[in-house]
Backbone as CSV, one residue per row, in Angstrom:
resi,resn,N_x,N_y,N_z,CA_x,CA_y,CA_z,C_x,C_y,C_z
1,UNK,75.685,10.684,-19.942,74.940,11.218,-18.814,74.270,10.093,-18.026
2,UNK,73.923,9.412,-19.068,72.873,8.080,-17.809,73.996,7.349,-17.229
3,UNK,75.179,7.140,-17.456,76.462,6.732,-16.692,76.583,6.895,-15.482
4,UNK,76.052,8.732,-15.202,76.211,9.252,-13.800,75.136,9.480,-13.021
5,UNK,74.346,8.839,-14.380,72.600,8.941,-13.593,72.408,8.120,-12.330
6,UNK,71.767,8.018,-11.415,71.253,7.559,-10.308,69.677,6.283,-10.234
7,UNK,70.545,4.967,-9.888,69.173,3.813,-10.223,68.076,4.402,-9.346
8,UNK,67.014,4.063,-9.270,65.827,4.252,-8.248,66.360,4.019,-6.775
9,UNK,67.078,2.963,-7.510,67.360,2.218,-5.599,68.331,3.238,-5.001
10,UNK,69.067,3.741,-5.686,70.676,4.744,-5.361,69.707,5.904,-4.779
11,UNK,68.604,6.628,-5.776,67.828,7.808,-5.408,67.036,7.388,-3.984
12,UNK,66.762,6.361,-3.826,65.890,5.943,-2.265,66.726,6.112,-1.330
13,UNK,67.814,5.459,-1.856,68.301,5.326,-0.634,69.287,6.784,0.168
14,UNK,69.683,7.584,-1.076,70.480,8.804,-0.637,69.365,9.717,-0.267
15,UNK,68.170,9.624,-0.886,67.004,10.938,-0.496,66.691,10.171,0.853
16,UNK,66.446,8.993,1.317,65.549,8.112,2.588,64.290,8.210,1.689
17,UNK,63.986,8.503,0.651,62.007,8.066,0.110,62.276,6.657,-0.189
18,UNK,60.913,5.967,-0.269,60.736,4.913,-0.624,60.615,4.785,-2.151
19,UNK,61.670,3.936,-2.432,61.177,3.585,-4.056,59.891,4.335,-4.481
20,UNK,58.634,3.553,-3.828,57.210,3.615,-4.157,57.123,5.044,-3.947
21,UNK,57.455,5.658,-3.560,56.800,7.391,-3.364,57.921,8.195,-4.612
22,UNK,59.408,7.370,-4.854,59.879,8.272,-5.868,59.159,8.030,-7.250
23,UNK,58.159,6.639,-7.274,57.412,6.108,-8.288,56.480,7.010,-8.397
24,UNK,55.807,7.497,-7.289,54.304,8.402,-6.958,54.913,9.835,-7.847
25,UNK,56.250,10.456,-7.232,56.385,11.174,-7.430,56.782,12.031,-9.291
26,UNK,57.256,10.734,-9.679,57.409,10.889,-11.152,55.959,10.746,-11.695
27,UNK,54.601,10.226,-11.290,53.613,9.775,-11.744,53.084,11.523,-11.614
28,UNK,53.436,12.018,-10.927,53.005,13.532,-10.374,53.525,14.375,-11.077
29,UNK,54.734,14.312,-11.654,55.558,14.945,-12.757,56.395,16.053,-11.633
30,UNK,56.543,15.704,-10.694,57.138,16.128,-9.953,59.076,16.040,-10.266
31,UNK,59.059,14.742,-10.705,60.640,14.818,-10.704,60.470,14.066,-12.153
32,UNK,61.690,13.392,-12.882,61.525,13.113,-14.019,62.716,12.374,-14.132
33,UNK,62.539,10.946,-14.620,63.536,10.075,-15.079,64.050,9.970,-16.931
34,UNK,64.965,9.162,-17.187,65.309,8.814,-18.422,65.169,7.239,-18.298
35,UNK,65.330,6.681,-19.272,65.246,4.545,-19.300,66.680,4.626,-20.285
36,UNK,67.141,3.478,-19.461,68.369,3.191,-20.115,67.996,2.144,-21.507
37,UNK,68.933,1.541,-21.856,68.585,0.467,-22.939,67.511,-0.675,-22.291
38,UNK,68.016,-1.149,-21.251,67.046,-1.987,-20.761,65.641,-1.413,-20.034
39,UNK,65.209,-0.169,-20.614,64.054,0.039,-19.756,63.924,0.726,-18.745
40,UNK,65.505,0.790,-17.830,65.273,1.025,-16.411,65.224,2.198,-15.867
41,UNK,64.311,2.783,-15.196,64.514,4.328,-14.794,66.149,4.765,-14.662
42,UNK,66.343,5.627,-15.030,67.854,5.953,-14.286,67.592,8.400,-13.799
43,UNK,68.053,8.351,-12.775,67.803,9.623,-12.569,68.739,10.720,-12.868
44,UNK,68.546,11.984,-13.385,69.987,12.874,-13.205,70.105,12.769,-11.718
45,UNK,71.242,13.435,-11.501,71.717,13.586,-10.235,71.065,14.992,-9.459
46,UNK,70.553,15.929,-10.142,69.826,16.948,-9.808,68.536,16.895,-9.094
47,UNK,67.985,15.564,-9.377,66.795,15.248,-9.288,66.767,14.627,-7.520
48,UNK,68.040,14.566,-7.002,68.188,14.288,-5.775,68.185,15.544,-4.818
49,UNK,68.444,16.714,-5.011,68.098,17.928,-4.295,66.236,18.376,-4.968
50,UNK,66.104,17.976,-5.461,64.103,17.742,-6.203,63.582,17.596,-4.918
51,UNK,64.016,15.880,-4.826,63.250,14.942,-3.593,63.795,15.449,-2.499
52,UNK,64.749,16.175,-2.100,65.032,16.996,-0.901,63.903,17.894,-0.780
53,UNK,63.973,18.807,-1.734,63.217,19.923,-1.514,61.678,19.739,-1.400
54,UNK,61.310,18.628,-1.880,59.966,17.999,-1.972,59.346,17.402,-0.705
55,UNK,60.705,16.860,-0.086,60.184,16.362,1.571,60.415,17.290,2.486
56,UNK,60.978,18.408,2.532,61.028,19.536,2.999,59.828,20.532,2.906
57,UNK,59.152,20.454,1.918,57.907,21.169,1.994,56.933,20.266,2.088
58,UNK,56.522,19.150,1.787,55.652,18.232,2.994,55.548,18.053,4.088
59,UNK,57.007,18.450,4.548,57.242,18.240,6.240,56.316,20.063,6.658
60,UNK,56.633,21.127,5.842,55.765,21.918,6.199,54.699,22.035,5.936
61,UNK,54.071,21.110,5.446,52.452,20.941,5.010,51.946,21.437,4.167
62,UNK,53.484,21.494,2.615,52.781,22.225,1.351,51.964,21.600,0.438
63,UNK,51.343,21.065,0.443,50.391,20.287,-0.798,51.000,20.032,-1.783
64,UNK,51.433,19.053,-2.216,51.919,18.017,-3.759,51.634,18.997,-4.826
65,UNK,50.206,19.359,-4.934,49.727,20.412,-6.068,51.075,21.412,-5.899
66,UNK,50.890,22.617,-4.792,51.670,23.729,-4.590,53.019,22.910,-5.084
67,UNK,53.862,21.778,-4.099,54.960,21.663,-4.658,55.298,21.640,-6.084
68,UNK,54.455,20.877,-6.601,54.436,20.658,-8.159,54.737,22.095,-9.259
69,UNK,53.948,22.871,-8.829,53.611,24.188,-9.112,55.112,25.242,-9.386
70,UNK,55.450,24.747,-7.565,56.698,25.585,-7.606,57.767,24.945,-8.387
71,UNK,57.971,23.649,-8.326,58.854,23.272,-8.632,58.568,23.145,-10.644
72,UNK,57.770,23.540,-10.997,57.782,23.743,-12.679,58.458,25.192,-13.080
73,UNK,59.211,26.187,-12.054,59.754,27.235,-12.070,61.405,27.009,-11.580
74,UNK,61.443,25.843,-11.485,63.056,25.653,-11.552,62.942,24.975,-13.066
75,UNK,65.038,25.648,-13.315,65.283,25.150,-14.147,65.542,23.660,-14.822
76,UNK,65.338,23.075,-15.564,65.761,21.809,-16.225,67.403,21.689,-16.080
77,UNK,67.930,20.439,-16.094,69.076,20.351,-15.898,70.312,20.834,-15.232
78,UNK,69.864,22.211,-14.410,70.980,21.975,-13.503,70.254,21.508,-11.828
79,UNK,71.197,21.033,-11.398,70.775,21.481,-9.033,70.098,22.844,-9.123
80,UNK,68.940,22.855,-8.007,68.447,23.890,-7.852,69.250,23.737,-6.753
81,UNK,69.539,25.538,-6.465,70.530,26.385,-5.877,69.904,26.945,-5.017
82,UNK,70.723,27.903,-3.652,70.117,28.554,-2.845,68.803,29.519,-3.243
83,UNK,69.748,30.243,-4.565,68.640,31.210,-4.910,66.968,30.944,-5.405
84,UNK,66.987,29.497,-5.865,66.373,28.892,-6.149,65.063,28.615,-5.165
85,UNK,65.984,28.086,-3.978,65.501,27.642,-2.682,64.616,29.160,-2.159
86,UNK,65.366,30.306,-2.028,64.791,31.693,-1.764,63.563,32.102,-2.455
87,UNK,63.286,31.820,-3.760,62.401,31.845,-4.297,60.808,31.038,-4.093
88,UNK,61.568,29.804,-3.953,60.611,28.561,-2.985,60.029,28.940,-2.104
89,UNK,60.887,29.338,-1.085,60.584,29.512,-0.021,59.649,31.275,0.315
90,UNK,60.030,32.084,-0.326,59.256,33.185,-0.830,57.949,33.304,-0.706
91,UNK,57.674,31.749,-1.424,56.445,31.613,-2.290,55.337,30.900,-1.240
92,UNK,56.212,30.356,-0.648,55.286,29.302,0.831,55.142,30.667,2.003
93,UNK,56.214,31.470,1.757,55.922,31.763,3.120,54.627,32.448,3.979
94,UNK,54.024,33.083,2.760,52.231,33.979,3.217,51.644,32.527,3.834
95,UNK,51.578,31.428,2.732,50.818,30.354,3.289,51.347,29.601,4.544
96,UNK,52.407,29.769,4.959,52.708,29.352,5.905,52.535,29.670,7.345
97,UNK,52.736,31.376,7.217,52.245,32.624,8.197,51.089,32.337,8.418
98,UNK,49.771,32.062,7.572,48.592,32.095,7.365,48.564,30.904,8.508
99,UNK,48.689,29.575,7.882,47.938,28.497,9.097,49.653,28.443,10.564
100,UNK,50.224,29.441,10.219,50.961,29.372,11.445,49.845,30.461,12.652
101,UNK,49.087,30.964,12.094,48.557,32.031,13.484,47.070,31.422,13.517
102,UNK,46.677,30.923,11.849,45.348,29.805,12.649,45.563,28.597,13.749
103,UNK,46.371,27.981,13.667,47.202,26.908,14.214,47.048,27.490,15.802
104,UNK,48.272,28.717,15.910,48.320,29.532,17.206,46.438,29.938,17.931
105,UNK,45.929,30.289,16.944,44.227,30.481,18.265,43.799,29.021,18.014
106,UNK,44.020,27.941,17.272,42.990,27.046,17.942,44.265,26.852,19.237
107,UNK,45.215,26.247,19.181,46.157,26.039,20.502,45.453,27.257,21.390
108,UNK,45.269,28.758,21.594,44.979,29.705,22.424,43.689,29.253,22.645
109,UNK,42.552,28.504,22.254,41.448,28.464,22.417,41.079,26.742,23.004
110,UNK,42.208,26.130,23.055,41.290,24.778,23.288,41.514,24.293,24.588
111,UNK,42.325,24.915,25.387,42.229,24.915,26.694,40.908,25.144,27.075
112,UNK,40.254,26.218,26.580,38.919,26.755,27.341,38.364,25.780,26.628
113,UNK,38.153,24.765,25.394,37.316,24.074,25.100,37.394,22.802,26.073
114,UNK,38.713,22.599,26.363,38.703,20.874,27.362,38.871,21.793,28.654
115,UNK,38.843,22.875,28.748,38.877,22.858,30.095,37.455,23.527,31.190
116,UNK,36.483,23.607,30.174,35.330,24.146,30.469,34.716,23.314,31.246
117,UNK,34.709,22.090,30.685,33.876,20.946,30.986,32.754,20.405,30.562
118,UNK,31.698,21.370,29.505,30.747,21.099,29.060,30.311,20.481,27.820
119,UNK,31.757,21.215,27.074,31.701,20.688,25.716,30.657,21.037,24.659
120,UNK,30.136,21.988,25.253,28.445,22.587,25.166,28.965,23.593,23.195
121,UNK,27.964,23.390,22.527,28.281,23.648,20.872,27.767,24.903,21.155
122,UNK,26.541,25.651,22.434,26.565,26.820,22.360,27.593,27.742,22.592
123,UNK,28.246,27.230,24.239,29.136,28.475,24.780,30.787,27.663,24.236
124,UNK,31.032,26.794,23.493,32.254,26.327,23.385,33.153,27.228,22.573
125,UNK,34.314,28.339,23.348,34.912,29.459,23.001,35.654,28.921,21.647
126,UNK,35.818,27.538,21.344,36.121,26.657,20.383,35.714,27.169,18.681
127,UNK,34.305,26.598,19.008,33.207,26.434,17.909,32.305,27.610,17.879
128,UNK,32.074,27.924,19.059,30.785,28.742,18.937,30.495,29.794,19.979
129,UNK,31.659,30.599,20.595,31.405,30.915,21.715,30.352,32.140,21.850
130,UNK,29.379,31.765,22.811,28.546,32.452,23.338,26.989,32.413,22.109
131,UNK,27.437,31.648,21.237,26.384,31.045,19.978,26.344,32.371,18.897
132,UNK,27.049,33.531,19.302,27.175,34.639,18.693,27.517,34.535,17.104
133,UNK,28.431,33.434,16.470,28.576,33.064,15.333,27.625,32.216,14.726
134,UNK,26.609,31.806,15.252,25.564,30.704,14.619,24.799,31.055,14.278
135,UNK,24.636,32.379,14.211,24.042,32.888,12.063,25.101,33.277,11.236
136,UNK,25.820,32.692,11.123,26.781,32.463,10.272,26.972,31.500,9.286
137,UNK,26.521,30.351,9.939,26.610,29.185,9.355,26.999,27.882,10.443
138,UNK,27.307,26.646,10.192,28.004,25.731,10.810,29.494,25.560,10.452
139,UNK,29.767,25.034,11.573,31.412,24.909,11.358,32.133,25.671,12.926
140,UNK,33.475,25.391,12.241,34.123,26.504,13.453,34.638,27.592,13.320
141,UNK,33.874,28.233,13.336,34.018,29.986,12.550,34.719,30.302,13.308
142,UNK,35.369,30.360,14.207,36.762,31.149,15.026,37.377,30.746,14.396
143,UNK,37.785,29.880,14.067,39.202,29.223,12.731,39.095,29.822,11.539
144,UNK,38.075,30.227,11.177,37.810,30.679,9.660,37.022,32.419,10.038
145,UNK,37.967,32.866,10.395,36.730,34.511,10.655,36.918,34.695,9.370
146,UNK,35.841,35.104,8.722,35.036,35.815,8.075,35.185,37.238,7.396
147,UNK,36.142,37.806,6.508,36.273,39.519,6.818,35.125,40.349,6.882
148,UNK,35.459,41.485,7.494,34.074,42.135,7.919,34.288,43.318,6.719
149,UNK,33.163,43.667,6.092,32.841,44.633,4.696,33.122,45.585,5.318
């Protein structure tokens, strides 16, 4: 098996990660090597759709933790598979919906913040509009509403 295993340098260079981040990433237990006689990392070949799927959900802004998480629900030793991927992706998608429509009102709201002109922390439709949220607390409570009991 380590015959068909993959050096660090082979895994960098077919995933595009840097050595140093497939280093980070085994330190994370994210992916997982074997050492040949001399020591040297060598990778399964499975472990190259891993680091796919791993920069694929960074690129959507899943947290290392979450990836980690999901990825301790694939199997050992074979390629994770579409169905695999469906499951993944399953699992991101509430969190994704979630800061996809927070995302959408600050974009709906920051026109009126640069385009007001005042920049003002009372009426800024941003942070605080009309100061109506500032017994609430500090912060930018339009980004974070609050559910109502």
């Amino acid at each position: 098996m380590l015959n068909k295993a993959l050096t660090v340098g082979q895994l960098a260079a077919r995933s595009g990660v840097a050595v140093t981040a497939l280093h980070f990433y085994e330190t994370k237990g994210l992916i997982q090597s074997n050492r040949n006689a001399g020591n040297q990392r060598r990778y399964p070949r499975d472990v190259l759709r891993r680091v796919v799927v791993i920069k694929i959900a960074q690129r959507l802004g899943i947290p290392l933790a979450a990836i980690g998480e999901a990825l301790q629900a694939l199997p050992d030793g074979r390629t994770p598979d579409a169905r695999d991927w469906e499951r993944l992706s399953a699992q991101w998608r509430e969190d994704l919906d979630e800061r996809i429509n927070k995302l959408t009102l600050l974009r709906d709201k920051l026109n009126g913040c640069i385009g007001c002109g005042c920049l003002s922390l009372e009426a800024c439709p941003l942070r605080n509009q009309n100061d109506e949220l500032g017994e609430r607390g500090p912060g930018a409570q339009l980004l974070e509403p609050t559910p109502t009991p």
